[in-house]
C-alpha positions in Angstrom: 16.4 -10.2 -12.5 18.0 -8.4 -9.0 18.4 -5.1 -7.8 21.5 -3.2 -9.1 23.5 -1.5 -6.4 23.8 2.1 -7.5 27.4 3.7 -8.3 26.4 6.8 -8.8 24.8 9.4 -7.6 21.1 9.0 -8.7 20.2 11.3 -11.5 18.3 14.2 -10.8 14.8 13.9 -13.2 13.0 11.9 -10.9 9.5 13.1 -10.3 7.7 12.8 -6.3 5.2 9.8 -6.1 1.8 12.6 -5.9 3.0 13.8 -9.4 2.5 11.1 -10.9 -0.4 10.9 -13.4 -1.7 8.7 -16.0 -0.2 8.9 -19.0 3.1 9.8 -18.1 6.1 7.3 -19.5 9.2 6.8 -18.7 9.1 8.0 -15.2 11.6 8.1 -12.7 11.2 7.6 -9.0 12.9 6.8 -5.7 10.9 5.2 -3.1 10.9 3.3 -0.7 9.1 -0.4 -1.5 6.4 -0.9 1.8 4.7 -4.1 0.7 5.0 -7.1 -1.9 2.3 -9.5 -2.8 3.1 -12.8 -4.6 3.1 -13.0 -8.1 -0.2 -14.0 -9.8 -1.5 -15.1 -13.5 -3.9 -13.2 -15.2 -5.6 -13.0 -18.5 -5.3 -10.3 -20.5 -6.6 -9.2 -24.3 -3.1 -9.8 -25.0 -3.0 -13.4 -23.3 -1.3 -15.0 -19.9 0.5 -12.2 -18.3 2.3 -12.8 -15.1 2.2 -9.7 -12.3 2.9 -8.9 -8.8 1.5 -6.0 -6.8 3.6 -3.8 -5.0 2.8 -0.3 -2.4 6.0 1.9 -2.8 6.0 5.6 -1.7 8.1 8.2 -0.9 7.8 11.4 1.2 5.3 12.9 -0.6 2.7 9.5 -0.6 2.5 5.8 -1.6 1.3 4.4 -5.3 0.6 0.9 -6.3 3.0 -0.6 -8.3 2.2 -3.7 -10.5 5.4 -5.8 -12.0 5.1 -7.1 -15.2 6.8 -10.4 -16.6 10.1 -11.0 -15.1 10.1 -8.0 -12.9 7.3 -9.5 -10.4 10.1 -10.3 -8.0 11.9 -8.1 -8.1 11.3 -6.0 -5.2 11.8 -6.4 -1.3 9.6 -4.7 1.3 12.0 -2.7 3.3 14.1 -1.3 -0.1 14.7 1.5 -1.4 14.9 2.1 -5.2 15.3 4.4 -8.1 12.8 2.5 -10.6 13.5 4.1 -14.2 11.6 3.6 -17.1 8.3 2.4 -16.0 4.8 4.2 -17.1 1.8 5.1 -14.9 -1.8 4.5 -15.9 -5.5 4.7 -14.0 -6.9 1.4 -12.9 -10.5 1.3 -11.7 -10.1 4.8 -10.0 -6.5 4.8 -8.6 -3.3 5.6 -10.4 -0.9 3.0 -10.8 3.1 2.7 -11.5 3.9 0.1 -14.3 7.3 -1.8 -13.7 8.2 -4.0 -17.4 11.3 -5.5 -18.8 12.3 -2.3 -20.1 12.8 -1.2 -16.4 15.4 -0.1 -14.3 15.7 -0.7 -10.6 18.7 0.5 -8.7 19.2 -0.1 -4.9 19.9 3.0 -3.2 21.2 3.8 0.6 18.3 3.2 3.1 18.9 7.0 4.3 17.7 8.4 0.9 14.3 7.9 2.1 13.7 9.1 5.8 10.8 9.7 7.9 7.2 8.6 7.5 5.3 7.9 4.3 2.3 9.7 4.0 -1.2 7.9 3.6 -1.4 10.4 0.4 -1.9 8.7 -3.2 -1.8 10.5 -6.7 -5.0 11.0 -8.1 -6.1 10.6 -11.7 -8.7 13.8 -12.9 -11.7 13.4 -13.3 -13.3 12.0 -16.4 -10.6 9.6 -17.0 -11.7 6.7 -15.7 -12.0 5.0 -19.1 -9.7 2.5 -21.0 -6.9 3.2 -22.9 -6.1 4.0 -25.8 -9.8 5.8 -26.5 -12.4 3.8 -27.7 -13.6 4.6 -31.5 -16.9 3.8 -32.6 -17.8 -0.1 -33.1 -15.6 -0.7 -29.7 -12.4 -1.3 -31.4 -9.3 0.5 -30.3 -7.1 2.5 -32.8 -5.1 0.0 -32.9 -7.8 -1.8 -34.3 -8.4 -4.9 -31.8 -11.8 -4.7 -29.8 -12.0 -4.9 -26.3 -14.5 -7.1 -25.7 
């Protein structure tokens, strides 16, 4: 799956790239994609997954970005996007921006983004570097599957 060209003007409920913070879904944000690594295979508890990495940012900072499934191409270094629907969770420290199937990307004129990124990343408080959803006792999940 491409890039839509956007129509319209892009809505207005997107949120700046230092505001995001884990735990927060559907998200909205426009940024400018800065680098793409190739898509990789991983093992997960769920099975094979398929992801890409991705550093997008706008003027407030940059985030990691991983893509999920089909999505893991599709981003270009050099675009700028409104990504719609994705979900942002901690990941050994650092907050991340979760792009699935259920995401929108929209190309938007290269002018909507001008001027330098900042070196600035989001930050997740402190304490929650743990997994999610919270552990119950035994190591099993609420969900009921254990994660080790």
């Amino acid at each position: 799956m491409g890039l839509e060209r956007s129509r319209e003007s892009p809505g207005a409920s997107a949120v700046n790239v230092l505001e995001l913070r884990p735990g927060m879904e559907n998200v909205t944000v426009r940024v400018k994609v800065l680098s793409v690594g190739k898509p990789r295979v991983i093992e997960t508890k769920k099975g094979t997954r398929t992801i890409s990495n991705a550093v997008v940012g706008d003027n407030t900072g940059r985030v990691e970005a991983v893509l999920w499934g089909e999505r893991t191409t599709s981003l270009k270094e050099g675009d700028v996007v409104e990504i719609s629907g994705a979900w942002v969770t901690e990941f050994r420290g650092k907050v991340q921006l979760n792009i699935g199937k259920s995401t929108s990307i929209m190309r938007l004129p290269e002018d909507t983004i001008q001027g330098e990124i900042p070196e600035k990343e989001p930050t997740a408080p402190p304490g929650l570097q743990r997994r999610f959803p919270p552990r119950r006792p035994g190591g099993r999940s609420r969900r009921g599957g254990s994660y080790e």
